[in-house]
Steps between C-alpha positions, in 0.01 A plus 500: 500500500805533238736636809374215739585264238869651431499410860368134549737420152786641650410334883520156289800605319702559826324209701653267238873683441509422889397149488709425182808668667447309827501193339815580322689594787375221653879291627475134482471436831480669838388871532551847325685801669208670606367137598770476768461875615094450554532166687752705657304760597171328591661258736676757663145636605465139707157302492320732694110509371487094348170483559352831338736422164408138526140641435595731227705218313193291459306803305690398226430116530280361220252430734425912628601626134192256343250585769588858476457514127203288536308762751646843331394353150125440627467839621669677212264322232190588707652828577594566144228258336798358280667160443825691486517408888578153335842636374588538917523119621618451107844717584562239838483191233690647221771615820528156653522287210789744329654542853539081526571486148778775583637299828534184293712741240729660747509216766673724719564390881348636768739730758656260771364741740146409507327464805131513660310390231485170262557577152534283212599538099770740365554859625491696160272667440344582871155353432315700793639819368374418138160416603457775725653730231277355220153451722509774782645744266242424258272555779594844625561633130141383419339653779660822462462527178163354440338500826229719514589621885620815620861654476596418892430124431689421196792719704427272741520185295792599293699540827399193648572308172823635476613417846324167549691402118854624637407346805468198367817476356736635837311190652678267292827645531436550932506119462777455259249291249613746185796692391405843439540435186214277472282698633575785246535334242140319624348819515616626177359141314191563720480884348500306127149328621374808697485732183386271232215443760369858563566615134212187400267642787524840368414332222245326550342796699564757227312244283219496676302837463249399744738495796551807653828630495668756761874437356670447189840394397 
């Protein structure tokens, strides 16, 4: 437990160095470096596959992220018996209001590039990639943690999670919606809600001695 902790403190730790730093680096207007070479990059690759990354952008709408939370918490507090599956569709609210409240901050413009889907609102911090950092990753990191399944499905889930959450994020830059710096520095904010939310189900569940518990942190 001490040595998962070490880790979770020192996931936060480096989640918010990365989001401070962005934001520091951030110019006043227009694009970093690496901004310029990834738009660079991805439109090089032409628009090949709009549909398919049309579909992945809207996992991260508020719309999939709720529903999903919604249906995963259901199952993980009859699975569990636990109201910690509350803490689940909890990380999607805290991540949407600090992501609008972070938008209105930074007011940064969206990349004149944008094209194939309507957006609105500021582009800092991407606010798919937060919410799919802060709810799906919740999601995988409570199943394969807490889950009482076998080894090949929370392998399964963690590599789904992982790919559907960076996913998520290359759709927004395949339409030139975000600077790739919005989307890492969305993931990192959305990291700062993921791991506040699994340390208070482990707590919760570790609190409970009548739950059953295959996994400890």
């Amino acid at each position: 437990m001490e040595r998962q902790a070490w880790i979770a403190g020192g996931a936060f730790a480096v989640s918010a160095l990365l989001f401070g730093g962005i934001v520091l680096a951030l110019p006043d207007a227009g694009p970093l470096a690496v901004d310029r070479q990834a738009a660079e990059a991805i439109q090089s690759m032409g628009q090949q596959g709009e549909q398919l990354w049309e579909a992945v952008t809207n996992l991260g709408s508020s719309t999939v992220i709720v529903a999903a939370a919604l249906l995963y918490s259901i199952w993980f507090g009859l699975h569990r018996r636990t109201w910690a599956a509350l803490y689940i569709p909890a990380s999607g609210i805290v991540a949407y209001v600090i992501n609008q409240l972070l938008k209105g901050w930074v007011d940064r413009p969206r990349p004149a590039g944008a094209w194939g889907i309507e957006v609105d609102g500021s582009s800092f911090p991407s606010g798919n990639a937060m919410l799919a950092m802060a709810v799906y990753g919740t999601i995988t990191a409570s199943f394969v943690l807490y889950a009482l399944a076998g080894r090949a499905a929370k392998w399964i889930a963690s590599t789904v999670g992982i790919i559907g959450i960076a996913c998520v994020g290359f759709s927004r830059l395949f339409f030139g919606v975000h600077y790739l710096s919005d989307i890492a520095a969305g993931y990192a904010a959305g990291a700062l809600v993921m791991l506040p939310a699994l340390h208070l189900i482990h707590h919760t569940l570790h609190r409970n001695p009548r739950v059953n518990r295959s996994h400890s942190v």
